[in-house]
N, C-alpha and C positions, 0 to 999 in steps of 0.2 A: 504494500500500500504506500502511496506517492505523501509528502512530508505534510503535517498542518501548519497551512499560514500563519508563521511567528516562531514556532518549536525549532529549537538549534537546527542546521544542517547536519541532516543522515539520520533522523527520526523518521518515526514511521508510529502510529494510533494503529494499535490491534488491541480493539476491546473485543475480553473476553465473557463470555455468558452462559448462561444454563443451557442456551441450545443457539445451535451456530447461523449467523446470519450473516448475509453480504449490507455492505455499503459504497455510499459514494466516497471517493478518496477524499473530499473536503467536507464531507458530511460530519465529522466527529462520530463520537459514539451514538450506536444503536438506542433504543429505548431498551429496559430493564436489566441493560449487562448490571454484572454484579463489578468485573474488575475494568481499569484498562491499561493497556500496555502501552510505553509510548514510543518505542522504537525497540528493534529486534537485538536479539541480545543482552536485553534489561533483565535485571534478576530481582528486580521491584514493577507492581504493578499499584495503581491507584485505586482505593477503595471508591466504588460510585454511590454507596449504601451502608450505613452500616452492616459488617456481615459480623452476626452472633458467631460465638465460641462455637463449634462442632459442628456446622454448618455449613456442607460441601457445598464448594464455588469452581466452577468450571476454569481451570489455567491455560498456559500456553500448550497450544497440540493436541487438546481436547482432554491432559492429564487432570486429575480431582485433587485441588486445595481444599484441607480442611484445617481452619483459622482454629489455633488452639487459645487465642483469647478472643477478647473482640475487638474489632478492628473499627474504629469510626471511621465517620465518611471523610472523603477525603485523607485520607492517611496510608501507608505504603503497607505489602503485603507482601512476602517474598514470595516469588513466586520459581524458584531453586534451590536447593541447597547451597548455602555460601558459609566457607571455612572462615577462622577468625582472622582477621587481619587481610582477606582480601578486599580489593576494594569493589565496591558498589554500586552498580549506574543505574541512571532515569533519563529520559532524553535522550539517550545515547550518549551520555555523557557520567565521567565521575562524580555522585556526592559525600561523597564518605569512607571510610574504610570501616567491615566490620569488626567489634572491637569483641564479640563470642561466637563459639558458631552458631549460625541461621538455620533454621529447617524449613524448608518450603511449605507455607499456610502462615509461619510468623509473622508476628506485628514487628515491622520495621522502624526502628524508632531510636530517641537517646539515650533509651537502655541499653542499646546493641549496634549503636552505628556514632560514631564520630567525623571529627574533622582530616582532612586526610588531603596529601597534595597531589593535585590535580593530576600533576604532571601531562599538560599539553604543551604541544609547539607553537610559539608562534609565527604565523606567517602574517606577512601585510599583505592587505590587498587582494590575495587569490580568491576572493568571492566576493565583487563586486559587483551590484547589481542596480541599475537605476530603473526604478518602475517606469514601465511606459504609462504616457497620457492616455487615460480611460478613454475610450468610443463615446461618443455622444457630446452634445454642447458643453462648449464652458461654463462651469455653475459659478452661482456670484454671492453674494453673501448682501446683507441690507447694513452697512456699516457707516461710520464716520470720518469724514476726510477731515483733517487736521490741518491747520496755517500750515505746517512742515513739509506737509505730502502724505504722513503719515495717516494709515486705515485702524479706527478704533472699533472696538464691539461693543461700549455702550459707553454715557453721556454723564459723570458723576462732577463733585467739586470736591475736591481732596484738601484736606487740612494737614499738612505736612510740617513734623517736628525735628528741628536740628538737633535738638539733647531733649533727656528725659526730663531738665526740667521745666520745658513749654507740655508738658506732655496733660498735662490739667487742664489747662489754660485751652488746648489742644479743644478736648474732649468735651467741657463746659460749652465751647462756642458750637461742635455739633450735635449737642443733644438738644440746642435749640433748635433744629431742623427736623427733629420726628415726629412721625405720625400725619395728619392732616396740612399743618402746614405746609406740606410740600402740593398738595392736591392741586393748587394753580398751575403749576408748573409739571405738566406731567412729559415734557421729553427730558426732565433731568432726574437720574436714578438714583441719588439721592447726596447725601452730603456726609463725607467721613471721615476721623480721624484717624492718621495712622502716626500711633506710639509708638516709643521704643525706650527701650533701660541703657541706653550709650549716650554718646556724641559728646564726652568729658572724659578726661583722665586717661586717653589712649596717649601712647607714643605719636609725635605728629610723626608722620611718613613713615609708618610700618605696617604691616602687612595688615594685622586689625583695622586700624584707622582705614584704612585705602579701600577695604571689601565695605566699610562701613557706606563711607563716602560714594563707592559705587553703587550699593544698594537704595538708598536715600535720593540720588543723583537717576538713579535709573526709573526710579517709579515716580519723580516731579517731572520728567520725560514722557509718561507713558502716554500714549494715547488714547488712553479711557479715562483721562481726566480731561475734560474738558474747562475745567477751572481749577486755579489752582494759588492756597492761600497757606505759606511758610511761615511757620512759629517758631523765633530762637527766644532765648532768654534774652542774652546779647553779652555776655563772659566766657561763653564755650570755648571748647576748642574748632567746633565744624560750627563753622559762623553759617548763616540762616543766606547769607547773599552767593555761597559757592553755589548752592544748589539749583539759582536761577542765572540762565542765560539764553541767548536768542534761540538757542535750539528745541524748544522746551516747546513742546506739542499745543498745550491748553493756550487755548483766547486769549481765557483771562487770567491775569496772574499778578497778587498782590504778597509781599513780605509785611510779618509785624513783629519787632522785638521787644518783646513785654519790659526789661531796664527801658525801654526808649517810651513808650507807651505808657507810662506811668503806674504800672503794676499788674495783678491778675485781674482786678475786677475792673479798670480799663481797659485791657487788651481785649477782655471779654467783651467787652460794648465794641469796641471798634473792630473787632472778629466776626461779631454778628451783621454787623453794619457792611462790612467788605463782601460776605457773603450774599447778601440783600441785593445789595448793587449786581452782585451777578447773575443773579437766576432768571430776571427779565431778559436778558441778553441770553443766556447759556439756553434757555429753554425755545430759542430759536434755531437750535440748531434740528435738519435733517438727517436723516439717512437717506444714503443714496448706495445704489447697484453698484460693488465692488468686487471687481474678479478676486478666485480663491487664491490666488498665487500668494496676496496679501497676508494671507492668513497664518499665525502663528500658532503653532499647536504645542502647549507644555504639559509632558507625559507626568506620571508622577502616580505611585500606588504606598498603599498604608494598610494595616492589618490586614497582611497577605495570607493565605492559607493555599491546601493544597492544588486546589483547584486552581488558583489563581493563573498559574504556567499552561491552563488547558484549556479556559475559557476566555476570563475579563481580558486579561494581557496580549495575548494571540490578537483576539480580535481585535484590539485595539491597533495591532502591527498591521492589522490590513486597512482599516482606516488612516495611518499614516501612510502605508506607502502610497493609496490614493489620494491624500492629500500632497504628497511629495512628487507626485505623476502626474498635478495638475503645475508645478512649480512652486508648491506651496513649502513649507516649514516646518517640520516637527523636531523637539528637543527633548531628548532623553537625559536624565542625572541622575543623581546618589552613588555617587563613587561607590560608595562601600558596600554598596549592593549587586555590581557587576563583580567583583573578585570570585573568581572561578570563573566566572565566564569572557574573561577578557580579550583572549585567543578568537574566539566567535567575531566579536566587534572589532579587534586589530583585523580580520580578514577581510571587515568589509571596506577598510578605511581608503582611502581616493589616494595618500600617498601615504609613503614610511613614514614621514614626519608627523602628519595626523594619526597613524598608531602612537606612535613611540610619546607622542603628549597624553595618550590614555593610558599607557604605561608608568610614564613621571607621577602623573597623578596616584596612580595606586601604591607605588611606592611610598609617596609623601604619607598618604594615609595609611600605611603599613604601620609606616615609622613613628606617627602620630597616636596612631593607637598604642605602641607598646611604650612610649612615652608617658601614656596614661595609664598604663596598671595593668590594659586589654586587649585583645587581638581584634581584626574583624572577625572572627568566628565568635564573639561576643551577641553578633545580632546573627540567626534569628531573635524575637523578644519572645517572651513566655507566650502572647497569644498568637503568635507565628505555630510555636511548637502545638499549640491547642489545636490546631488549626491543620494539623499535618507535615508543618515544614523541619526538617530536622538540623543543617546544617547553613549554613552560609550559602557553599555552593548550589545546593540544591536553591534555594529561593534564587538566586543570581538566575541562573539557568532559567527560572519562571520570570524574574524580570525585565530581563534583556530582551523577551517576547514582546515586548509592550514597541520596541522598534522596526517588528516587519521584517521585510530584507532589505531597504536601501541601504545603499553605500555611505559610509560617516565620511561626511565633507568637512567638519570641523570638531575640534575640541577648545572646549573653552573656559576660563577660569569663572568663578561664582558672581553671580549679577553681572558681568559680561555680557557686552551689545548683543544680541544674538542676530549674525546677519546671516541671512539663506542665500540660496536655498539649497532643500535640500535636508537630510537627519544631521542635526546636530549635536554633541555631548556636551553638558554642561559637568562640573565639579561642582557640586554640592554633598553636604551632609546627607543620611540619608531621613534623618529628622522630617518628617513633613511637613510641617509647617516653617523650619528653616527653610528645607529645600524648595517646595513652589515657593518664598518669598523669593530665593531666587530668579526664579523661572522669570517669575512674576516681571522681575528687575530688569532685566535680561530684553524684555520686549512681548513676553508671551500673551495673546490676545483669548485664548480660550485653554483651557486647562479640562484635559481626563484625566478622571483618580478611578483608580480598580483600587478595589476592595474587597476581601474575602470575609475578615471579620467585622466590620462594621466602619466607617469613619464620619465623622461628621465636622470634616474641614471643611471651610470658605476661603475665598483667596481677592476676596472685591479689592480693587473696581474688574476684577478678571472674573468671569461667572468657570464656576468649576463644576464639570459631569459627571457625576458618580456614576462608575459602573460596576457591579456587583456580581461576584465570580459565582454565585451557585442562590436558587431558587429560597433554600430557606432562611441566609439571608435577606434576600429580596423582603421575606413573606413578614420577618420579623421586625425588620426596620426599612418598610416601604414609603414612609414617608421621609426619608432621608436618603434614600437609592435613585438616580436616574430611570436607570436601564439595567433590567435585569439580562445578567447573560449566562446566568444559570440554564437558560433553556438551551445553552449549547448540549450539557449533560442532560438534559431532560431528552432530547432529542428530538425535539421538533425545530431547530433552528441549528442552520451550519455555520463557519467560522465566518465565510464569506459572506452568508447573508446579513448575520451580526455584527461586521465591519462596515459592509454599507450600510445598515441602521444607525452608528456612529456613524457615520461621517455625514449621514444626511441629519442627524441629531448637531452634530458640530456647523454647520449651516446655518442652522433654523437659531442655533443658540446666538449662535455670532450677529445673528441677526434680530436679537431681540426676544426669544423665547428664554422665560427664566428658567434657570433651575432650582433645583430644592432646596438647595444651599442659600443661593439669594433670596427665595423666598422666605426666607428665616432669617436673611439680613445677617448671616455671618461671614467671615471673611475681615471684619475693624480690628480682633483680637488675635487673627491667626498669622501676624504682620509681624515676624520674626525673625530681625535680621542674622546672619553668622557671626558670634562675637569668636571674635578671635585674638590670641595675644594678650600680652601684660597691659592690665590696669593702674595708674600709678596714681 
């Protein structure tokens, strides 16, 4: 069977079941398999059901697994005998070494499988791929042109803080904007503060202060502010006037330094007041027909489970690479969450020098971790592990899915321009709400998060798509899930039809459909730059 959309190169989905059925190669799993296999020569298979203790499950070749504990869903099941200390693949790839010996129907798991090195080659370059342009018209999206030239996906007035101590002052002047008083003005999405615990006591010109500066500097840039109003104190170190200059997307754009304003309950009147003066004007703006080429797409996934490598993420790789085949943009991050699978993406990279910068990267973070006490084999997190994920590599291997097969045209450091086209990698944490602030920073106009175990991040003025790896998720917390793609495992939906439902979801978003997220008006709190380096 030919590979699924997103799963590493030389996998192969053989699910197996009580009684044997054909499928289509892109089809995913059948209805009611119990196991699936995800490329030939795996000696782990994925539970699609919980299967009780004693309870014969059909294996590879038609042999009979019988689970001598219980196996939850989504979680790995041996499906051979494996001696201790051999190592153990999924995807066609290494995750672990067995650390006792395995009996075929075992629960595969941290009682019996570790971290273990990869050991792959790397090559650059040997499998590059550039999607071709889909058949049919060019789709457009309903967006916002900017004085710069610059395409937004939606209309807010950002209240942006140079140090945490405008950060009151900040907040005070947008909580005078909720609820009904916005009702006049209904093309502006609304009015927000975005905190932060910095902008004092960094080294000036070191590597903190600079990621700070660029985070701060990249979202008074974005394009989905269409107004935009700077709070410093006026003693900082990141003075309130670096952040504005000619290049800066929004209309309209006013600075207030609370020393210069005569304190908090001044700035406060004269905050409210700058704001005032803009929503008559701002709320004059249109949308208008913008090709997708414009479009920036920032990947990003959170409480991953087993599924997540087999549903949410895949299909999400088939939505980027048609959005990358129309000339459009998608960005992939979380360093620490590609390690083990880095080999896969150095092979797609366009030259040596774009691997070898995702290289640097993982070392820096190698080295950083064990500066701190930890390895990345630190994360999976406990509800990773709840979840089915056992090792590092193993989740990597499910993340890197979330890229499709295009070719990596660039690597780039944290809140970094991100200029297309084409997939690009950013360095971020793999923290989510660091990393999409990131993204965020960086230029990303629309944001999908997969999810296996639940997330209920926001990322305004960027609307973020939750897509959710498996049905009982969906069922549990359906008012916080986009798009359920559990039905890939149910099996009524295939990976490809579930990637064009994203990508015509990311459309209609970019276009002014909320998501669940927005509609809850989250995304103010989850504005969390990378502190990095000595505070003095």
């Amino acid at each position: 069977m030919s590979s699924l959309p997103g799963v590493p190169a030389g996998s192969t989905a053989e699910p197996h079941s009580e009684s044997p059925h054909s499928e289509n190669p892109q089809s995913g799993p059948a209805r009611h398999t119990a196991v699936l296999r995800l490329a030939d020569g795996d000696e782990v298979g994925v539970a699609l059901r919980l299967l009780p203790a004693g309870e014969p499950v059909e294996g590879p070749g038609g042999s009979v697994l019988v689970p001598a504990a219980n196996i939850p869903q989504g979680h790995k099941l041996a499906l051979a005998d494996i001696a201790a200390g051999d190592r153990v693949h999924k995807y066609g790839q290494v995750i672990g070494q067995a650390t006792t010996p395995i009996t075929a129907g075992d629960h595969v798991h941290s009682h019996n499988l570790a971290m273990a090195e990869a050991g792959q080659d790397i090559e650059f370059g040997t499998a590059r791929f550039q999607p071709p342009a889909p058949d049919g018209p060019r789709p457009v999206f309903q967006g916002y042109r900017r004085r710069n030239g610059r395409a937004g996906t939606r209309n807010y007035i950002g209240i942006l803080t140079s140090v945490n101590c405008s950060a009151s002052t900040a907040r005070m002047i947008a909580d005078q904007f909720r609820g009904p008083v916005l009702d006049a003005f209904p093309n502006i999405d609304g009015v927000m503060a975005l905190t932060h615990s910095s902008g004092c006591g960094l080294v000036a010109g070191s590597e903190g202060a600079e990621i700070l500066f660029r985070t701060l500097s990249g979202y008074s840039h974005h394009p989905n502010f269409a107004g935009l109003l700077v709070v410093g104190l006026g003693c900082e170190m990141l003075q309130a006037d670096r952040l504005i200059d000619a290049e800066i997307s929004a209309e309209l754009v006013e600075r207030l330094v609370i020393q210069e304003s005569g304190g908090v309950r001044a700035s406060v009147r004269a905050g409210v007041e700058a704001v005032r003066r803009m929503l008559p004007v701002l709320n004059e703006c249109r949308r208008e027909p913008i090709d997708v080429s414009e479009l920036v797409l920032g990947m990003n996934c959170g409480g991953s489970d087993g599924y997540s490598g087999i549903t949410a993420n895949p299909a999400l790789g088939v939505a980027s690479d048609r959005l990358v085949g129309w000339g459009g943009t998608s960005v992939l991050a979380e360093t620490p969450e590609v390690f083990g699978a880095e080999h896969l993406l150095a092979a797609r990279a366009v030259t040596r020098t774009v691997g070898e910068r995702l290289l640097d990267r993982l070392g820096w973070w190698q080295e950083y971790a064990l500066r701190g006490g930890g390895s990345l084999d630190n994360n999976p997190s406990p509800g990773n592990k709840a979840g089915g994920l056992t090792t590092i590599l193993e989740k990597s291997l499910g993340a890197v899915a979330k890229a499709g097969r295009a070719e990596l045209t660039d690597v780039i450091g944290y809140a970094d321009r991100i200029r297309g086209p084409g997939l690009v990698f950013m360095d971020t944490p793999g923290y989510d709400p660091v990393s999409v602030t990131g993204i965020v920073a960086g230029g990303a106009t629309v944001v999908c998060f997969t999810t296996g175990r639940g997330s209920v991040l926001g990322c305004r003025p960027v609307p973020s798509i939750k897509l959710g790896t498996n049905t009982e998720l969906y069922r549990r917390m359906a008012e916080d899930i986009d798009i359920n793609c559990g039905e890939i495992i149910d099996g009524g939906t295939d990976l490809q039809e579930m990637g064009e439902r994203i990508f015509h979801r990311i459309l209609a978003t970019a276009s002014g459909r909320q998501t669940v997220s927005e509609e809850l008006e989250l995304g103010q709190d989850e504005f969390v730059p990378w502190q990095l380096g000595a505070v003095t």
